[in-house]
VEXBAVEX-192011 format. One record per residue (C-alpha): residue number from 1; x, y negated, z. Coordinates in steps of 0.001 Angstrom, whole numbers, plus 524288, in hexadecimal, padded with zeros to 5 digits. Layout:
// VEXBAVEX-192011
<NUM; <X; Y; Z>>
...
END
This chain:
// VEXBAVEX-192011
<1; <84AAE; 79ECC; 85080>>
<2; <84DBC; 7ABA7; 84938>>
<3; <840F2; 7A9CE; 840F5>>
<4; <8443B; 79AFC; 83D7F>>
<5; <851D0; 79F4E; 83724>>
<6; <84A0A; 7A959; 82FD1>>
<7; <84A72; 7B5CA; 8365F>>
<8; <840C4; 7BE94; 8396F>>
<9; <83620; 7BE04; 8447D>>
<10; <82E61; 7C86B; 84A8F>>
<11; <82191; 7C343; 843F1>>
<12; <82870; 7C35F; 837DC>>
<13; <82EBA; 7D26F; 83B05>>
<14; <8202B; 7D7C0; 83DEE>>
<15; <819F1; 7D07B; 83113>>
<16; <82510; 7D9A9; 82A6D>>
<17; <81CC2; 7E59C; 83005>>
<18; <80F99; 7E161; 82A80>>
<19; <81108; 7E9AE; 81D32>>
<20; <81403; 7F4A6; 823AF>>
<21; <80BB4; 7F3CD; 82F85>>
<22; <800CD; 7EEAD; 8252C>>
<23; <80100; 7FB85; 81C20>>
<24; <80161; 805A9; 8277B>>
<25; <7F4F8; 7FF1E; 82CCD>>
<26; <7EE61; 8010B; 82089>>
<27; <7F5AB; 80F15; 81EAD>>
<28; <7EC46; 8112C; 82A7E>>
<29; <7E121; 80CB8; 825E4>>
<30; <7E160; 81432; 818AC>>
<31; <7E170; 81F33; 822B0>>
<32; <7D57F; 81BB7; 82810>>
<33; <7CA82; 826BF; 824E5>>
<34; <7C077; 81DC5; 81C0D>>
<35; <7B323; 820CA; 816FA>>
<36; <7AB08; 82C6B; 81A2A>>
<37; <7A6E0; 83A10; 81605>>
<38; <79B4E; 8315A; 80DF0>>
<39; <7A33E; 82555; 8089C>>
<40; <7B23E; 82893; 80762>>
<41; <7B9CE; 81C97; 80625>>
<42; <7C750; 81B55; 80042>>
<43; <7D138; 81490; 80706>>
<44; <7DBC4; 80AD7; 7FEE2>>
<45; <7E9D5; 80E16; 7FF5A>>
<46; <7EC2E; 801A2; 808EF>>
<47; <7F9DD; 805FA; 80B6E>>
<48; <7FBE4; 8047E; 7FAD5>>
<49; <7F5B7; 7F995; 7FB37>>
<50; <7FD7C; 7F2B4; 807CC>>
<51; <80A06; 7F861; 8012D>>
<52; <80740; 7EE94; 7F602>>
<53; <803F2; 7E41B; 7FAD4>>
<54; <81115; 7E49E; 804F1>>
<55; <81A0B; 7E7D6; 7FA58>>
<56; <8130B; 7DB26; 7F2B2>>
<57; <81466; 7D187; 7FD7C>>
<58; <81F89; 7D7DD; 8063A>>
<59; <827F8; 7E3D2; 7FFE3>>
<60; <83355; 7E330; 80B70>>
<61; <827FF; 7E5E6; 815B4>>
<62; <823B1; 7F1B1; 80EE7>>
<63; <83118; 7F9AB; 80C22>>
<64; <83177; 806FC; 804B0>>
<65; <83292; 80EAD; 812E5>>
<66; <8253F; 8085A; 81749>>
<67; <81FF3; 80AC3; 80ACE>>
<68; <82477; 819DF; 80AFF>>
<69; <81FC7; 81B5D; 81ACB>>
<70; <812F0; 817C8; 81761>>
<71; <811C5; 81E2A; 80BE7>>
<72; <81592; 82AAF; 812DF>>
<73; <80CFF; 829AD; 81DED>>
<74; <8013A; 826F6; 814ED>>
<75; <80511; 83200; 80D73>>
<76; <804BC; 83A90; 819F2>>
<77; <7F909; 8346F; 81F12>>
<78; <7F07E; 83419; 812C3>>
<79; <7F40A; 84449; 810A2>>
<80; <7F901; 8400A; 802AA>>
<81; <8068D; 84623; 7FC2E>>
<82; <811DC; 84117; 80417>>
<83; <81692; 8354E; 7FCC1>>
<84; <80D84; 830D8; 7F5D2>>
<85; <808A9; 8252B; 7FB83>>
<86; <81873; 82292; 8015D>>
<87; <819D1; 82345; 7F20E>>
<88; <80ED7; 818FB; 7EE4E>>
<89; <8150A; 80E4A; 7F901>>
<90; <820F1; 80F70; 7F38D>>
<91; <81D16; 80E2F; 7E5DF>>
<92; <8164D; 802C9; 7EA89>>
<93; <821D3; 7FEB0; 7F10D>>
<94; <82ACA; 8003B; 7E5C9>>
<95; <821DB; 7FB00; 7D9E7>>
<96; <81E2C; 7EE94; 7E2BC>>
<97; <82DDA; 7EBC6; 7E354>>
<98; <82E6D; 7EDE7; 7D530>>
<99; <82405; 7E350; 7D206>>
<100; <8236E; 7DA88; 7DCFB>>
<101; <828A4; 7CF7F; 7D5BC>>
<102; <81D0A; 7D0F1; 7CC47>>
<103; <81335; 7D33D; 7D69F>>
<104; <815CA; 7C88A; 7E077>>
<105; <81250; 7BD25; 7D854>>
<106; <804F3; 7C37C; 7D217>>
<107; <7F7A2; 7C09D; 7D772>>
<108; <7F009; 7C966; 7E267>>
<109; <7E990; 7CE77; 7D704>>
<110; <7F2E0; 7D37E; 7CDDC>>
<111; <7FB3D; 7D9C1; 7D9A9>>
<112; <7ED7B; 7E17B; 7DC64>>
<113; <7ECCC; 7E413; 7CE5D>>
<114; <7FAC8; 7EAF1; 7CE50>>
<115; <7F850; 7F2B7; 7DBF6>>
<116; <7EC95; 7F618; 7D433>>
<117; <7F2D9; 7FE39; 7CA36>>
<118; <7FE51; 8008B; 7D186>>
<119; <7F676; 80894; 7DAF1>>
<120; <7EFFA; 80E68; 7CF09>>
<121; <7FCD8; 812C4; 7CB2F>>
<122; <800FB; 817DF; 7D8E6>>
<123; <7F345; 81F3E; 7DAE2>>
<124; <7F48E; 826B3; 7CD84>>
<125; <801CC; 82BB7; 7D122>>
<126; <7FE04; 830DD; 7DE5A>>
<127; <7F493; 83614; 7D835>>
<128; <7FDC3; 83DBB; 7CF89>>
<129; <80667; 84234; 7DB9F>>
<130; <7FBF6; 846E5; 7E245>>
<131; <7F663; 84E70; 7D758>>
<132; <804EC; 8538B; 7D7E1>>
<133; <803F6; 8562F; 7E561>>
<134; <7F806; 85D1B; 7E47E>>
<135; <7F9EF; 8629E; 7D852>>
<136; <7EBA5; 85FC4; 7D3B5>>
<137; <7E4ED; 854AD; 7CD46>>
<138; <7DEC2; 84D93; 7D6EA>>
<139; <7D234; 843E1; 7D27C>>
<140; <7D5B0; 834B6; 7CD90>>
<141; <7C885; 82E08; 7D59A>>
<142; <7CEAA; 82E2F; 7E1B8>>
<143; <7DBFF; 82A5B; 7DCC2>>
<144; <7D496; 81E6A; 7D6F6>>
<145; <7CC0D; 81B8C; 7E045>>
<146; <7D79E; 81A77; 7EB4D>>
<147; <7DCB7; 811AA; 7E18C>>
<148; <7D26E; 80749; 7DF05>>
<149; <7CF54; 80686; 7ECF2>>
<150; <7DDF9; 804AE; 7F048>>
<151; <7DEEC; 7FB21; 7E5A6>>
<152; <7D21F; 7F353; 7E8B8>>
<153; <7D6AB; 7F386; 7F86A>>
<154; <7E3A2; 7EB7F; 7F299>>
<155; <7DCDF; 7DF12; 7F3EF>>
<156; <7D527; 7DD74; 80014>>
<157; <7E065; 7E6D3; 807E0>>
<158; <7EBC6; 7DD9A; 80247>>
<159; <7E4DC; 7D292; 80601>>
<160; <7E4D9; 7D606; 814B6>>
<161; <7F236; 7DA80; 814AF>>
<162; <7F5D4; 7CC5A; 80F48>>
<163; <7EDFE; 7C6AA; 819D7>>
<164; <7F644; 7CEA1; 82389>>
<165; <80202; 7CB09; 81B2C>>
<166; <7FFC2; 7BB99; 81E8A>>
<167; <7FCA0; 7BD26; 82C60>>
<168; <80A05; 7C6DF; 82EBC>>
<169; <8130E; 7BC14; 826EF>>
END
């Protein structure tokens, strides 16, 4: 009766968790040791890339704290300058809200096109801090190359998370 006049159900009050619960599970799995001594792999920045695509679809489910807890434990976990990736998911956070009214409407393709050089953007200034940090210049190819694999995982990675997306709603 409560869900007829419009209120909330449990289904409904889970689905609400599904951003959240979504970008810790693939928190974990950019944890996951990949590649070997021979063939070292580099792993996308799902938890960027999950950030996005919430904050596209659903910015209420993905709040500044959640943004900032994550961020933090990544940041702990990836043995990178405290704040730094807390600092990325809110940038995110905050230049989505600035331009959501321009990105909502546009094709798959142009909303790739502008996490594309947002990230670029992003990278290059962690980059920066943690040449600050460490107080030496550190080399651009693995900047870059964390960024082209984080920006050609958008795709296929934002696809399954819209799949998930459907089945929650």
């Amino acid at each position: 009766m409560n869900a007829a006049r419009g209120g909330g159900s449990v289904e409904n009050g889970i689905a609400n968790f599904a951003p959240l619960a979504a970008t810790v599970f693939l928190a974990l799995v950019m944890l996951l040791p990949v590649g070997t001594g021979v063939a070292n792999v580099m792993m996308p920045h799902f938890v960027l890339i999950a950030t996005f695509y919430w904050l596209l679809r659903r910015p209420v489910l993905m709040p500044y704290g959640a943004c900032a807890a994550i961020g933090f434990l990544l940041d702990l976990w990836l043995d990178v300058p405290l704040g730094l990736n807390m600092l990325m998911l809110l940038s995110t956070r905050l230049f989505i809200l600035s331009q959501i009214k321009y990105l909502r409407g546009q094709t798959r393709l142009v909303q790739w096109l502008v996490f594309a050089l947002f990230t670029l953007i992003l990278y290059t200034l962690s980059w920066f801090a943690v040449a600050l940090a460490k107080r030496d210049w550190l080399p651009v190819e693995p900047l870059f190359t964390q960024w082209l694999v984080t920006t050609l995982s958008y795709a296929p990675v934002a696809l399954v998370i819209g799949r998930l997306r459907r089945v929650m709603v």
